[in-house]
C-alpha positions in Angstrom: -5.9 -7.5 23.0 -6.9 -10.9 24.3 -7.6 -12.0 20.4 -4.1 -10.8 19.4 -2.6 -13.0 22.1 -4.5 -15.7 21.8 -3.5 -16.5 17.9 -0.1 -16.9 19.2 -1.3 -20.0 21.3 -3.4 -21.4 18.5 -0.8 -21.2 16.0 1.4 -24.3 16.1 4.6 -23.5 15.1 5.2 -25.9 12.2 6.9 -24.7 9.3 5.7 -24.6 5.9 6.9 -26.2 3.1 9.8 -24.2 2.4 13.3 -24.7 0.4 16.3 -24.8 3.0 17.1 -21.3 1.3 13.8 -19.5 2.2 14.1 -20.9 5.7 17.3 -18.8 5.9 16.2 -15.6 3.9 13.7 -15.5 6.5 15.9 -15.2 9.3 16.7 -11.7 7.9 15.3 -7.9 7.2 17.0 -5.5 4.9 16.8 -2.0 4.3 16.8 -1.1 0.5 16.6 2.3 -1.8 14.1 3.0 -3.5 10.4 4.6 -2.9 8.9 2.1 -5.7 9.0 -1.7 -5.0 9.0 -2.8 -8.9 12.3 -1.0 -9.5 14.7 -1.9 -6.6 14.8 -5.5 -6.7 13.2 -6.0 -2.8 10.1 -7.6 -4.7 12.2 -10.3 -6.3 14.3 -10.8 -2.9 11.0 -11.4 -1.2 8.7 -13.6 -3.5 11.5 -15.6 -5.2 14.2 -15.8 -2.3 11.8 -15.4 0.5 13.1 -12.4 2.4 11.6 -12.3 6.1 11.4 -9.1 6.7 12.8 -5.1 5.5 13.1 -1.9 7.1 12.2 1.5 6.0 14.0 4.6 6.4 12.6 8.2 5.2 16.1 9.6 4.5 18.9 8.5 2.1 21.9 8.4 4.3 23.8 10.2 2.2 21.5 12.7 0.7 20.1 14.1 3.1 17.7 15.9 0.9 16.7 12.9 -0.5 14.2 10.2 0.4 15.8 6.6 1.0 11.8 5.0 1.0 8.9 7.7 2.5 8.1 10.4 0.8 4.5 11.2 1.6 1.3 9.0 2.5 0.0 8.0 -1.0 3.3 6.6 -2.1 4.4 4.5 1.0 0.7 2.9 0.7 1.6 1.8 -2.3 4.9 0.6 -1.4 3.8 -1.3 1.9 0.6 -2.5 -0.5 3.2 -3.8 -3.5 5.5 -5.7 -0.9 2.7 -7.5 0.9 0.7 -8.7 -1.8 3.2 -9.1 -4.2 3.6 -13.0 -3.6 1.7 -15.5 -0.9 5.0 -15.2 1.3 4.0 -11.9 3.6 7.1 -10.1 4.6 7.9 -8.2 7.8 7.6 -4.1 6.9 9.5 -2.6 9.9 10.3 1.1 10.8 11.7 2.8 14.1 8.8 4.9 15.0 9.4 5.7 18.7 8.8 9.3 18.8 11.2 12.0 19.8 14.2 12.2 17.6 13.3 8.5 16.6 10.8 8.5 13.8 10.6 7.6 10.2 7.3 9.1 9.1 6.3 12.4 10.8 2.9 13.1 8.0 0.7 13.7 11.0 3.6 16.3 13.0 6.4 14.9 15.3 5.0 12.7 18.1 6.4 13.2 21.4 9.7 11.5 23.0 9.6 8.6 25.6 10.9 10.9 28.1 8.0 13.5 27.7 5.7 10.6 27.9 7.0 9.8 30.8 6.2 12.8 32.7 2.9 12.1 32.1 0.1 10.0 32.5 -0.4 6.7 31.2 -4.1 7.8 29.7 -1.9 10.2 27.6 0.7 7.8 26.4 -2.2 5.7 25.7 -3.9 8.1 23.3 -0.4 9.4 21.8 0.1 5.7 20.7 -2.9 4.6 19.5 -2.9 7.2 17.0 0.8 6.6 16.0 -0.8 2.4 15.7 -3.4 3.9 13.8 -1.5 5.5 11.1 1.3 2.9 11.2 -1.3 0.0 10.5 -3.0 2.6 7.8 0.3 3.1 6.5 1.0 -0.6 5.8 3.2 -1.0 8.5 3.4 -4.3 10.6 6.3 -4.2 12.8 7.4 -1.0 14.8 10.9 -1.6 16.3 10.0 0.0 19.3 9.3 0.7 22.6 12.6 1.1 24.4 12.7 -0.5 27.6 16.0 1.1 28.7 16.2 2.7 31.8 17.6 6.3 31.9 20.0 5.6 34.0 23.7 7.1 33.3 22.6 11.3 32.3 25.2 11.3 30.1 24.5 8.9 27.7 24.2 10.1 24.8 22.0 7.7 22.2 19.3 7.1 24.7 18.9 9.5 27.8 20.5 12.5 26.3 18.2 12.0 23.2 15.0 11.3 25.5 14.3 7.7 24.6 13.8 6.1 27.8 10.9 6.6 29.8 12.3 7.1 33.0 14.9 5.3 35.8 12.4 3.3 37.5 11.9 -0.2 36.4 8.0 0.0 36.8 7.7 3.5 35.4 9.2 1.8 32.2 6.9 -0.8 32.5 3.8 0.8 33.0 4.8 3.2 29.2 6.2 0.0 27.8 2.8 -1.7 28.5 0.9 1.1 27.2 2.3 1.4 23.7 2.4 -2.6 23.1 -1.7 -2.2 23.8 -1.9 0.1 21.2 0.3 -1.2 19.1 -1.8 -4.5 19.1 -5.3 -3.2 19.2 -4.2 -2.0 15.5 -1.9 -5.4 14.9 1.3 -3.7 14.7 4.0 -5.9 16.0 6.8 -4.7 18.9 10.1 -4.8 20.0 11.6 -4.2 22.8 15.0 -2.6 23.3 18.1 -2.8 23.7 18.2 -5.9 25.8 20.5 -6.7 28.3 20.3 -2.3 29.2 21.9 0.4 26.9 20.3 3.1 29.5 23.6 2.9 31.5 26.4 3.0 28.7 29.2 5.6 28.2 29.4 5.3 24.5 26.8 4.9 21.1 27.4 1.4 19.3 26.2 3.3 16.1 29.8 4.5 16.1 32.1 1.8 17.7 32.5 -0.7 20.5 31.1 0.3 23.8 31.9 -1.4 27.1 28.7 -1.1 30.0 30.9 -3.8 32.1 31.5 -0.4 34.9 28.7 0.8 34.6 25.3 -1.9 33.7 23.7 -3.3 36.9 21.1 -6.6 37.1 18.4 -4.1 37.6 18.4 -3.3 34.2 17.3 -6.5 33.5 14.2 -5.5 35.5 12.0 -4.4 32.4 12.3 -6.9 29.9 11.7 -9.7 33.2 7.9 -8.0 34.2 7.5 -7.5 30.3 8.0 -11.2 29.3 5.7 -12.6 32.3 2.8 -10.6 30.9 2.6 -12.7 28.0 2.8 -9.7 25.0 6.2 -9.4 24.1 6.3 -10.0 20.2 10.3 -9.9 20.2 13.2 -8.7 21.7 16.1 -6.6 20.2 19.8 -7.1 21.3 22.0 -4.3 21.8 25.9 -4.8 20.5 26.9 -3.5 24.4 29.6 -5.5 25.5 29.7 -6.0 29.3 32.2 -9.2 30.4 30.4 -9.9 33.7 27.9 -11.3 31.1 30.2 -12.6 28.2 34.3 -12.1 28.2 34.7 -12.6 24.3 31.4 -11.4 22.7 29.3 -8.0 22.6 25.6 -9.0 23.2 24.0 -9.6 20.1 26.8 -11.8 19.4 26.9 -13.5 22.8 25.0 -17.0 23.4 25.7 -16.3 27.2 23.3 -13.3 27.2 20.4 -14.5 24.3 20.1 -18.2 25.0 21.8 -18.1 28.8 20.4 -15.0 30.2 17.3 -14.1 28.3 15.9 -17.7 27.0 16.7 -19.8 29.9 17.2 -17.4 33.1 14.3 -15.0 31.9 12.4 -17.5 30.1 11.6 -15.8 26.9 10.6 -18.1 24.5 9.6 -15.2 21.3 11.7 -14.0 18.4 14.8 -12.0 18.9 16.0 -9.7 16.7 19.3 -8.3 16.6 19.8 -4.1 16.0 21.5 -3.7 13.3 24.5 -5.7 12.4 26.4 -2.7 10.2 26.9 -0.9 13.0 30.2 0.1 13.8 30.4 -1.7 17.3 30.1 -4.9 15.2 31.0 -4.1 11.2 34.5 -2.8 12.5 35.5 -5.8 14.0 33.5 -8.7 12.9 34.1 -9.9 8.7 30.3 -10.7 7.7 30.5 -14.2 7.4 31.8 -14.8 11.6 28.8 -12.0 12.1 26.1 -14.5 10.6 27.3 -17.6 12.3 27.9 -15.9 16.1 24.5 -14.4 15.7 22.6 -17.1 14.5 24.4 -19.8 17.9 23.8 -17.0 19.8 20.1 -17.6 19.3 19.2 -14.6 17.1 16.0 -15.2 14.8 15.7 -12.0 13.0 19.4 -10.5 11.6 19.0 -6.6 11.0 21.4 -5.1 7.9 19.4 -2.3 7.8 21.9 -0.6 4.5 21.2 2.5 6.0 24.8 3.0 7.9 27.0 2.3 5.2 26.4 3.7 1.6 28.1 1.6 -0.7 28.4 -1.4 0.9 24.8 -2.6 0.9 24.4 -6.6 1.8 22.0 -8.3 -0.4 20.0 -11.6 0.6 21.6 -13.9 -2.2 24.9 -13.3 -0.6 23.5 -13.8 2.9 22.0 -17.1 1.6 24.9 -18.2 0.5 27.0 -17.2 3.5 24.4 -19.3 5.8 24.6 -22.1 3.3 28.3 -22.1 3.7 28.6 -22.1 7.5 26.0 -25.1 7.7 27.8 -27.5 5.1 30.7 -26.9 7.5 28.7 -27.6 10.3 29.4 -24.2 12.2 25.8 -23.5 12.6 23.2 -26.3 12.8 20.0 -27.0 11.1 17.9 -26.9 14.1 19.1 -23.4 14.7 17.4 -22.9 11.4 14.1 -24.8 12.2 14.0 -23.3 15.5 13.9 -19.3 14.3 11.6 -19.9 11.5 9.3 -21.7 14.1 9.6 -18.1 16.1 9.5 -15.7 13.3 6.5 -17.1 11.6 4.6 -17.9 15.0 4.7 -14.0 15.4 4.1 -13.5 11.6 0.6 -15.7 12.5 -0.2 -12.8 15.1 -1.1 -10.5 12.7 -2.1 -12.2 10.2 0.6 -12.7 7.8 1.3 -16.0 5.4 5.3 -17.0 6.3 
């Protein structure tokens, strides 16, 4: 553990020699289809535009019968294996593996739910997620999008406490789960996020489906988490919810909202690691944001990591040329700024350093 933190400190933050245009394509993760890297295209987007990251899904979204990228242990291996070593730029491989309803690979049976955990010890949450670390890492697998850090607050929510994602309602309960999966998750270097900052524990509605308002119902103490996680030292990022709450921001939901990531979390909190934002084609955001104002509001709001996970909308995949271009676009007119650029990639490839991966 103490190894894994300290590369963090030794790693300097400069950037490589990179194009503009690479600096950007790192900035995002993509889903893609396909359960062979060679024949969708994601190897180019990583080796010759410099794709940051992707995201793995087992099922196509819509075939259900069929497999979007996981179909058994041999193959995603090789897939995992293809992407990393395909060219000296090392790209994030992500996957929501939580346990409970939310998990992408389920070869060694279904592990249990945060709320199960929860009513148990921590010695059993440790040995539940060192084996889940242990076949992630064997697996490939670099960066689990996970734990949540919500608190189960409103009972009937129904995308985290209804489904059993949150570990409990007490602040240092959370903690204490949250604490035990990062060590796990580290001792096999398997990078984290925390979610859904600022609280999704409390919200009437799921942002997977349309804009959700928390401003009745989210309290400060859901803050409470994500504060005693960053002064340990081990977060590796942070993922923003699209909650809008206007105590916090009037205009802007917040994974949108420089009030909440570089107000609230950087400066009042202090957190100083990547942030990642859940995925921008959810409804909560797609529906009433064109693509173009989504890139630029995320990116001033202090976002490293963009999430189009092409898993919510079939059809309308984005690709990173188009993304590049987009960026491209909003800094010749000087709606985003360079440094927001420099900044990120000093972020996202000080974590990449963690575990061992060439930005």
């Amino acid at each position: 553990m103490r190894l894994f933190l300290v590369a963090a400190v030794v790693w300097s933050g400069i950037l490589p020699a990179q194009s503009l245009d690479r600096q950007i394509a790192n900035m995002f993760v993509l889903g893609f289809y396909g359960t062979q890297a060679d024949s969708t295209g994601i190897v180019r987007d990583i080796c010759d535009q410099g794709l940051g990251g992707v995201i793995l899904f087992d099922r196509h979204p819509a075939h259900h019968a069929h497999a979007k990228n996981i179909v058994s242990p041999a193959q995603l291996k090789r897939l995992t294996h293809r992407l990393s070593t395909a060219c000296k730029h090392q790209p994030l491989i992500a996957i929501d593996q939580e346990g409970g309803v939310v998990q992408r690979i389920r070869f060694s049976g279904r592990y249990p739910s945060a709320a199960s955990i929860g009513r148990g010890s921590v010695k059993r949450a440790e040995r539940v997620y060192e084996k889940m670390a242990h076949e992630l890492a064997a697996l490939g697998i670099n960066y689990n999008l996970a734990p949540v850090a919500d608190l189960a607050i409103n009972p009937t929510n129904r995308v985290i406490v209804k489904l059993e994602r949150a570990y409990g309602r007490s602040s240092k309960h959370v903690v204490r789960f949250d604490t035990a999966f990062l060590q796990m998750m580290h001792r096999y270097r398997v990078l984290t996020a925390l979610k859904h900052f600022p609280g999704h524990g409390s919200s009437p509605g799921d942002t997977h489906k349309g804009f959700v308002d928390v401003t009745e119902q989210w309290s400060e103490h859901e803050l409470k988490p994500y504060r005693d996680m960053i002064q340990t030292g081990a977060v590796d990022s942070i993922m923003v919810a699209h909650v809008f709450n206007r105590h916090l921001d009037t205009r802007y939901p917040a994974s949108l909202s420089r009030n909440i990531i570089h107000g609230l979390l950087r400066k009042k909190l202090g957190y100083q690691g990547v942030v990642i934002t859940d995925d921008l084609q959810m409804r909560a955001i797609s529906q009433h944001y064109p693509l173009h104002t989504v890139i630029a509001l995320a990116i001033n709001a202090g976002n490293d990591l963009l999430l189009f996970g092409n898993q919510l909308a079939p059809g309308h995949e984005v690709h990173i040329s188009d993304l590049v271009a987009i960026t491209r676009e909003l800094l010749a007119r000087g709606v985003v700024s360079r440094m927001a650029i420099v900044r990120a990639n000093q972020r996202i490839n000080a974590m990449k350093h963690k575990v061992g991966l060439r930005p």
